[in-house]
N, CA and C atoms as a LAMMPS dump frame, in Angstrom:
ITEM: TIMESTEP
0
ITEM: NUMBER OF ATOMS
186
ITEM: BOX BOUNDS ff ff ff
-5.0000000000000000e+02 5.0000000000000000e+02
-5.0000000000000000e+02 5.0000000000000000e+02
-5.0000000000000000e+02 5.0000000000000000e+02
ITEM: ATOMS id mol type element x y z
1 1 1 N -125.091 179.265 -115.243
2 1 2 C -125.189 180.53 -114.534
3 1 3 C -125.135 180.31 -113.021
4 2 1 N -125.823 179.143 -112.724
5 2 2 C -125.707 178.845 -111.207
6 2 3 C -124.426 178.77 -110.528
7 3 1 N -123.884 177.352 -111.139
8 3 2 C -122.331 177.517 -111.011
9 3 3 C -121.512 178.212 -110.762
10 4 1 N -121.714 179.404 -111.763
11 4 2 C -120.837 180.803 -111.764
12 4 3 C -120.671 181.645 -110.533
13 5 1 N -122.123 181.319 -109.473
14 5 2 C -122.346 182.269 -108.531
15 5 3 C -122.221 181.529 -107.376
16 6 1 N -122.12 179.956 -107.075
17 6 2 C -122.21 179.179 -106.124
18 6 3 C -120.919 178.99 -105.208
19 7 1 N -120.046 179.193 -105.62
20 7 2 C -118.594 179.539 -105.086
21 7 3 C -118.309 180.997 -104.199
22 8 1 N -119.445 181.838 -104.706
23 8 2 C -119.833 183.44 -104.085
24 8 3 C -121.245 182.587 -102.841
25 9 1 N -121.916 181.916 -103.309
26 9 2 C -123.19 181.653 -102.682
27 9 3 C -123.008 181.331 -101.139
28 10 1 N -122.143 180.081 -101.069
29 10 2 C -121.97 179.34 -99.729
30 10 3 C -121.195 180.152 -98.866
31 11 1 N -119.951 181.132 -99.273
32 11 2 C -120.033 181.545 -97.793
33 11 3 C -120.688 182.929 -97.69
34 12 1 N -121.276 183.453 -98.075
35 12 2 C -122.476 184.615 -98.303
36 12 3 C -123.306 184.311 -97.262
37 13 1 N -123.974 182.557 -97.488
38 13 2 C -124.741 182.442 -96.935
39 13 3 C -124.707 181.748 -95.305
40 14 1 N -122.948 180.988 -95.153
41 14 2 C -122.29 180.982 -93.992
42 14 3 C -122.428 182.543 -92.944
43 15 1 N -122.267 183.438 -93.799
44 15 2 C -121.995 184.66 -93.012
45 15 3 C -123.406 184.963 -92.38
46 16 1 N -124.405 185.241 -93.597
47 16 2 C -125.578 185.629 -92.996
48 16 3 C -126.538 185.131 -92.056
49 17 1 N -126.46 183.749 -92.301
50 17 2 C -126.907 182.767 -91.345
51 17 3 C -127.349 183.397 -89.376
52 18 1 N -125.764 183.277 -89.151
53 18 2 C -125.645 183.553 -87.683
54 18 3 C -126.165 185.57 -87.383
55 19 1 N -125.998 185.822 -88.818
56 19 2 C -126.379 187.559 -88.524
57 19 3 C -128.026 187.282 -88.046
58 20 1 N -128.733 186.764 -89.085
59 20 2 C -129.939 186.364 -89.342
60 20 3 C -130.468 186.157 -87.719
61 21 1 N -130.044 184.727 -87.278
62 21 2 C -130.254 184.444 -86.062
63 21 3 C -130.021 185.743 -84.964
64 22 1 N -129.195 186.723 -84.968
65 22 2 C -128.515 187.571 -84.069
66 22 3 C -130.059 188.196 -83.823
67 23 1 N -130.042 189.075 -84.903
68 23 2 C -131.419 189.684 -85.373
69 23 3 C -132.278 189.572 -84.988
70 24 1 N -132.815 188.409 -85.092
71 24 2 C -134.318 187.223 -84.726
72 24 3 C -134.132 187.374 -82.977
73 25 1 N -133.082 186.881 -82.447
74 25 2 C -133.091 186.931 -81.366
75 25 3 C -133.256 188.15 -80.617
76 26 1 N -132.923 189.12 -81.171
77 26 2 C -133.278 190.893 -80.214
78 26 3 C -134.501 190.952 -80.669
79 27 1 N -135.052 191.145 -81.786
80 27 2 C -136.36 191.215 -82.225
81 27 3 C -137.186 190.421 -81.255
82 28 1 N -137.309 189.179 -81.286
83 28 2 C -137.884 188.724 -80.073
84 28 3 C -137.704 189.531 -78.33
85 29 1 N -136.896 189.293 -78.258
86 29 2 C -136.321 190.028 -76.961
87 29 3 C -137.281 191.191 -76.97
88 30 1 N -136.884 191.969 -77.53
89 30 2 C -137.236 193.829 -77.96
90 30 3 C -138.917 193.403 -77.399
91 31 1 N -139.442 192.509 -78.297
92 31 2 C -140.956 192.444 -77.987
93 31 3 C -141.391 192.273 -77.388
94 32 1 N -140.768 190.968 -76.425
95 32 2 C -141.291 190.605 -74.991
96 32 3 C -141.109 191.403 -73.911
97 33 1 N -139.804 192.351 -74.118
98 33 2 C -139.735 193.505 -72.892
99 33 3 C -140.634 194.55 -73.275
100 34 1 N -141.111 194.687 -74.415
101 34 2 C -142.368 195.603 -74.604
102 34 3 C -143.321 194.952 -74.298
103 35 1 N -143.895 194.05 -74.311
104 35 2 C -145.113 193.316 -73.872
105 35 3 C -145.018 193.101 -72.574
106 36 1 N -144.165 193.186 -71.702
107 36 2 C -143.772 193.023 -70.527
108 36 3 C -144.158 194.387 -69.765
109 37 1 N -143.857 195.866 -70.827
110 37 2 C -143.737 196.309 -70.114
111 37 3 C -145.221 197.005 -70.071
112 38 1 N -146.11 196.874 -71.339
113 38 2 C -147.606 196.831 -71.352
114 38 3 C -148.413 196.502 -70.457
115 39 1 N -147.847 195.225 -70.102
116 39 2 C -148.915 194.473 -69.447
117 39 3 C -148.569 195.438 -67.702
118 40 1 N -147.367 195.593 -67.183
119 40 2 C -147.592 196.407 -66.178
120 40 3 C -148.031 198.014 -66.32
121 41 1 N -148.031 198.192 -67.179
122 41 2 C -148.68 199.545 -67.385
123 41 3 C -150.359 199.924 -67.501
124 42 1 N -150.922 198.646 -67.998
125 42 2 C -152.115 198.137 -67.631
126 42 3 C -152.559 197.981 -66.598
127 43 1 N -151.792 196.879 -65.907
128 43 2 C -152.113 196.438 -64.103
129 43 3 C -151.736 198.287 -63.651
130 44 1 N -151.304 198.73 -63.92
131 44 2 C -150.937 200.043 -63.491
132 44 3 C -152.19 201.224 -63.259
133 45 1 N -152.451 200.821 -64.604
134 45 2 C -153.7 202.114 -64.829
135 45 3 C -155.13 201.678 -64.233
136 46 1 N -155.165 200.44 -64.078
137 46 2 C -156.29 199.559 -63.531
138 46 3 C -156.419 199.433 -62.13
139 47 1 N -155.492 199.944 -61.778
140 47 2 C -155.281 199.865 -60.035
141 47 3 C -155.236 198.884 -59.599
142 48 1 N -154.211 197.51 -60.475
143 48 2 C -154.303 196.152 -60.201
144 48 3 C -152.687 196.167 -59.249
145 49 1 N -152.722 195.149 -58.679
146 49 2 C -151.569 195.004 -57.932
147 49 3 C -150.19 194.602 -59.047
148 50 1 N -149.161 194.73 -58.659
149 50 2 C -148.34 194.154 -59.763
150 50 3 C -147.836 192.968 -59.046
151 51 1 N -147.417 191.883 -59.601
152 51 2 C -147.262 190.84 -58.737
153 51 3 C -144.805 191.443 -59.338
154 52 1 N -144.659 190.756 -57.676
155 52 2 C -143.409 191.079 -57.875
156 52 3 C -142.27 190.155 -59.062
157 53 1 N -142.97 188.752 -59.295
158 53 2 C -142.282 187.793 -60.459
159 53 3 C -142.1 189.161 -61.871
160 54 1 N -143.109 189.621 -61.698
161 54 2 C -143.348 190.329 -63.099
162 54 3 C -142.59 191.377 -63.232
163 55 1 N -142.254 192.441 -61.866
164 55 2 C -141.262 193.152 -61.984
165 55 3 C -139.52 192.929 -62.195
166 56 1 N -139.783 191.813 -61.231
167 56 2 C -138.491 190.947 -61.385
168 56 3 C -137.838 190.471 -62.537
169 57 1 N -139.092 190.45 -63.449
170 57 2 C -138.613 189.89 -65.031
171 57 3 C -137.824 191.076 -65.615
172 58 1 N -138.84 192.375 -65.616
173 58 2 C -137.925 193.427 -66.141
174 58 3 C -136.908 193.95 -65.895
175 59 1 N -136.56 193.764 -64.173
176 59 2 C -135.729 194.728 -63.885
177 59 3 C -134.005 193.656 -64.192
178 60 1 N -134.616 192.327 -63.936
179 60 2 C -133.728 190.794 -64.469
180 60 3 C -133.036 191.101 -65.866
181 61 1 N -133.661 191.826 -66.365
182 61 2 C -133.304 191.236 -68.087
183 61 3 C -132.735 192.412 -68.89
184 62 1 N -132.669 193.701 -67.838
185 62 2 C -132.528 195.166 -68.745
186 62 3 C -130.383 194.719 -68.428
């Protein structure tokens, strides 16, 4: 039964591979510019200074 499907298997799993990774990589992304953008919204509401590296990250990466 394995056999039967392993000729379908390998490039199935060639394809999905790099999708997989694509994925993983915005997902990450997505989170850190949300956590990025938390943490100044915090320093924000706190009446903390924002340091400019930190703005620089967001405005760097959109």
């Amino acid at each position: 039964m394995i056999s039967d499907i392993s000729p379908l298997l390998i490039p199935i799993m060639a394809l999905l591979t790099p999708i997989v990774g694509i994925i993983a990589w915005t997902v990450i992304k997505v989170t850190r510019l949300n956590l990025l953008h938390e943490t100044i919204r915090h320093l924000s509401a706190s009446g903390q200074t924002i340091p400019p590296e930190l703005l620089a990250e967001v405005v760097g990466r959109k």
